[in-house]
N, C-alpha and C positions, 0 to 999 in steps of 0.2 A: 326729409329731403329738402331741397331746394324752394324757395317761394318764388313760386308759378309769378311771372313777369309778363306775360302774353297770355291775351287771351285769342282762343281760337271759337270762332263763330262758322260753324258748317252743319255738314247733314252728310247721308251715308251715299255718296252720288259720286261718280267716278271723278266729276270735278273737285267735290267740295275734298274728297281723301285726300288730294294732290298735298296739302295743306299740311294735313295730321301725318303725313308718311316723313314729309321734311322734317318738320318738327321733331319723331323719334330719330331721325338718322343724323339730326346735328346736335340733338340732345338737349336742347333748351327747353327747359321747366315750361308749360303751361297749363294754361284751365280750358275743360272744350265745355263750349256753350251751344249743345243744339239747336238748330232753326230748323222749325219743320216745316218743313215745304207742303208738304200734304196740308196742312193747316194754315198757309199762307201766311208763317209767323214772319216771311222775309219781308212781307209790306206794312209790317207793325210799325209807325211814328219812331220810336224809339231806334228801333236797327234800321229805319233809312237815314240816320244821321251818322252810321257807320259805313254803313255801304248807300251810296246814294240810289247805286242800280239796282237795287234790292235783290243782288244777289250773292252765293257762297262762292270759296269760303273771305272769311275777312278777319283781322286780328287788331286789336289792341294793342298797344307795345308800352306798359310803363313804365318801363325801365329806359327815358331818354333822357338826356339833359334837358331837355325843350318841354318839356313835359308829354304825357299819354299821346301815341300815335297813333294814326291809325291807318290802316290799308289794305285794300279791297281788292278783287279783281287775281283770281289764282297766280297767275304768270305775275303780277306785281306783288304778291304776298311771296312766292318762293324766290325773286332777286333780291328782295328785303331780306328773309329769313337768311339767306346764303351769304349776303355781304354782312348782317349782322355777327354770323357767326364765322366769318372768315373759311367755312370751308363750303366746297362742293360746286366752286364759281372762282375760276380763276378774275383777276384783279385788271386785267388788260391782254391783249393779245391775241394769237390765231382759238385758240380755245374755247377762249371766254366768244367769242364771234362764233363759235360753230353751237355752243350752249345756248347762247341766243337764240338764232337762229330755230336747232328743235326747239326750245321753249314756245318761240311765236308759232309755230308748225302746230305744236299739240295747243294751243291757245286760240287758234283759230277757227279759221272756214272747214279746212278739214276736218280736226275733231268735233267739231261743232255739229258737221252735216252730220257725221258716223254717229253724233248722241242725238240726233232729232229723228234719224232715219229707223235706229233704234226704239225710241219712243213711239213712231208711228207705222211701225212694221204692224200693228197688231190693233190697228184701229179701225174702223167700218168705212164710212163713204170716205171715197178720196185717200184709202189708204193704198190703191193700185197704182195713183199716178205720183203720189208722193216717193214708192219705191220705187219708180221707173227715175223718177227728177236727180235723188241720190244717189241709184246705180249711175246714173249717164257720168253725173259729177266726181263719182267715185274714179268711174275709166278715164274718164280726160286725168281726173290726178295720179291716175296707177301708171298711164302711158302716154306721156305727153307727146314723144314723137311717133305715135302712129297715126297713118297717114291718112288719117278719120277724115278729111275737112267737110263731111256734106255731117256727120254728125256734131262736129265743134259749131256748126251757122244754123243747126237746129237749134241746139243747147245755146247760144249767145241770143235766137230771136226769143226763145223761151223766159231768158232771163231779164229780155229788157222789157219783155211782157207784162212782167210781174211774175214769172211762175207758170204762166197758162199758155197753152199750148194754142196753135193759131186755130183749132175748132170748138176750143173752149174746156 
């Protein structure tokens, strides 16, 4: 086959897929280079000169005129991979604005909360008020025009709190 031009730097985490799924669906050759996160291979010297954030997924791209690229950060690896291969992202227009758009959706606050809330649904102290902070965040984003407002001035002193609720 083809000689792999990209390398792919991830792990098996509904982020780092986003990465490996593009990659098979526009068909460009690469190499996957596991970072085990369990092993904290993401703050190795070596891969934070690829991803500074030490985190997945991230790729290498040898194939530029400019020489080896590289780029981190999911939502900035899939408008890479998508403009490099011409498909899956249109070029200009109402489209490419709505692509955005979900893109920055699932790149965000909300999938962000939905993978933290996940991870700490099943943890010991503080695992009661972390699923209460998520749910609250989850309903303001599921229903923004309901006509909560004594729960929205909870949830805004909460957050300017830090997280903590006015009895600690």
């Amino acid at each position: 086959g083809p000689t792999p031009m990209i390398t792919l730097y991830t792990w098996g985490t509904s982020n780092g897929r986003k990465a490996s799924i593009m990659l098979e669906e526009i068909g460009l050759p690469y190499t996957l280079r596991p970072v085990n996160l369990g092993r904290k291979e993401q703050l190795a010297p070596d891969y934070l000169k690829i991803s500074p954030n030490h985190t997945i997924p991230a790729i290498v791209d040898d194939d530029t005129p400019e020489g080896p690229r590289t780029v981190f950060e999911s939502g900035a690896v899939l408008i890479y991979l998508a403009e490099k291969s011409g498909r899956l992202f249109a070029a200009a227009g109402p489209c490419r604005d709505e692509a955005l758009a979900w893109l920055m959706l699932a790149s965000s606050g909300f999938a962000a909360a939905h993978g933290h809330w996940r991870q700490f649904r099943h943890c010991g102290a503080g695992a009661r008020r972390i699923r209460r902070r998520y749910a609250l965040r989850h309903r303001i984003l599921v229903f923004p025009d309901r006509p909560d407002a004594d729960l929205r001035r909870r949830h805004r002193r909460r957050f300017q709190a830090g997280g903590q609720s006015a009895g600690g």
